[in-house]
N, C-alpha and C positions, 0 to 999 in steps of 0.2 A: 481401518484400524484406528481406534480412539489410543490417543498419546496422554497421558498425564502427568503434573509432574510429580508424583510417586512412584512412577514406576521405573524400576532399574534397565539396564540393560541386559539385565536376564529374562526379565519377565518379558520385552520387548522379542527377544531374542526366542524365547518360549512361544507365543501367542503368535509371530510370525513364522518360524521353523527355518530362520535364518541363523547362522551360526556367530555371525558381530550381534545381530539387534538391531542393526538399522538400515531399511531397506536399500536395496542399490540404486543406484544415482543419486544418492546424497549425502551431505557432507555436515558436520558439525558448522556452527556457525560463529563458536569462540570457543576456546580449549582454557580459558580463565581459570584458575583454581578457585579463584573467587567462591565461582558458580559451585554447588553442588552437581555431581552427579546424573542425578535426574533432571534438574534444570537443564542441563546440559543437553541430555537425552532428549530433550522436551523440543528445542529450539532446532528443528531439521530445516533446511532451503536447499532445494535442488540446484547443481552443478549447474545445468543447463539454465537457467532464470535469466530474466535481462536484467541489467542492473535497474536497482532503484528508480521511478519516477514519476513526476506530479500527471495523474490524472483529472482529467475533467469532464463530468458529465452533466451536459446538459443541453437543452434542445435546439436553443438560439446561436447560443457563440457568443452570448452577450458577456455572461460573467467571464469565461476566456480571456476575451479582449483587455477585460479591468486588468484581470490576475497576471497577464505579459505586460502591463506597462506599472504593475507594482514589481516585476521579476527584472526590467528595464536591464539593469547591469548584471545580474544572474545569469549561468550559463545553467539553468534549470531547465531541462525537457517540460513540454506539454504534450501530453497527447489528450487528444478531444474525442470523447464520444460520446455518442447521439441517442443511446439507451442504456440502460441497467443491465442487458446481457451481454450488451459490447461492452460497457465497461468491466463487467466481472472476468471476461474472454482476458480484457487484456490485464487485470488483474494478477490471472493468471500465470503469465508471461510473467511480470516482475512483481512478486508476491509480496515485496517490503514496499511498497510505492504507498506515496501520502494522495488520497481521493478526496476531490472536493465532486461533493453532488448535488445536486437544483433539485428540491422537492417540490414537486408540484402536487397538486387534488388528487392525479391519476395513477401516481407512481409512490403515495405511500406509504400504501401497505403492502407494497415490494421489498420498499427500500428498508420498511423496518424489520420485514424478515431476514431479508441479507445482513444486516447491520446486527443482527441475533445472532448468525451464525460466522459473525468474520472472524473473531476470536481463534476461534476450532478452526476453521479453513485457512485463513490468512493472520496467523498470531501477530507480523510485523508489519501487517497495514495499521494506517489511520487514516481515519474519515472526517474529513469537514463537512457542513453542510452551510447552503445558500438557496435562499428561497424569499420569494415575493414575500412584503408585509403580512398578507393576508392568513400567511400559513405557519408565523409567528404563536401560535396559540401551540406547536406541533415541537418547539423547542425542549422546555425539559425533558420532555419524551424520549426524544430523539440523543439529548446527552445521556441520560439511562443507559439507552440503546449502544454510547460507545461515542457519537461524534465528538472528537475534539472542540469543536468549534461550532459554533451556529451563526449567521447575520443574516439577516433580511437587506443590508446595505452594503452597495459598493464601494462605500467610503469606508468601508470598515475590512476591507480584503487586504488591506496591509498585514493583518493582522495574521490569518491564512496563511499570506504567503514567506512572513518570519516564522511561522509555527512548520509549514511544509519545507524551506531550506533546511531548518535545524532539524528534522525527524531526518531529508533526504542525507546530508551531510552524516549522519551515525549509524544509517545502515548499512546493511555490508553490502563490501563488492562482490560480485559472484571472478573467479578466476579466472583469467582472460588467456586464449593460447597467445602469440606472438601475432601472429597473422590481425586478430581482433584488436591487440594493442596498438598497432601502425594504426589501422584504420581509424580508430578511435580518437588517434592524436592530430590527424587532419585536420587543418584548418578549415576547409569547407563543409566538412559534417557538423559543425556545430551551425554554422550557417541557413541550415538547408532545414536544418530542425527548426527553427523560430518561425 
């Protein structure tokens, strides 16, 4: 079911044959007055999501390595993966997470269909991307398409990884039981992560 933000919570409510409007297992993701209504309606995230986190896709480990010694004093997560299906897998998992991607020759006319469709699928990702010089001609495109961010250079991931703290710092927490919050405040889980 397409969500838009026009549409009330009746119409949701209607078109689904659910008596709230918004399907079960999930939960609004700010109750702001600010927001309109339908904005509101618009912005769903599943209970069940992990929280927020920087992923990374790409084949080497190369750009990795850069982006953990620009995150040095950040207790920032990486998780690494090694395609555009792992990474959307785990996209899925934590739907707000900041992706930086390695465009290569072979993967990009993938990634520009994914990057069309993240909006609709994953309204509170964003996407950086990183890529050999050679594939520098593929940038305005690809900002069209939604990347925050483009470099061809690893001197330039500074840049990334203050753009991926401050996205990860404002999206939301998914609600943690008791049991998840011990665990989470352990000193060795953060360890075990880097």
């Amino acid at each position: 079911m397409h969500v838009s933000p026009g549409d009330s919570r009746e119409d949701l409510a209607q078109r689904r044959g659910d008596a709230e409007g918004v399907p079960s297992g999930y939960r609004y993701l700010t109750n702001s007055p600010r927001l309109r209504a339908p904005a509101r309606d618009s912005l769903l995230c599943s209970e069940a999501a992990d929280p927020a986190r920087l992923i990374v896709c790409e084949r080497t480990g190369d750009w990795a390595v850069v982006l953990r010694r620009e995150l040095d004093d950040s207790t920032t997560r990486v998780a690494e993966t090694r395609s555009l299906t792992e990474c959307w897998q785990t996209l899925e998992e934590s739907p707000a997470s900041f992706v930086v991607v390695e465009l290569t020759a072979g993967n990009s006319d993938s990634l520009l269909q994914r990057m069309g469709r993240l909006q609709r699928d994953f309204p509170l990702a964003r996407i950086g991307v990183v890529a050999a010089r050679d594939m520098a001609r593929y940038e305005w495109l690809l900002r069209e398409a939604g990347a925050v961010y483009f470099t061809c250079s690893p001197r330039q991931l500074t840049a990334i990884a203050e753009i991926a703290c401050r996205h990860l710092a404002q999206s939301p927490k998914p609600e943690r039981n008791l049991t998840d919050r011990v665990w989470a405040s352990l000193p060795w889980q953060r360890r075990a992560t880097r």
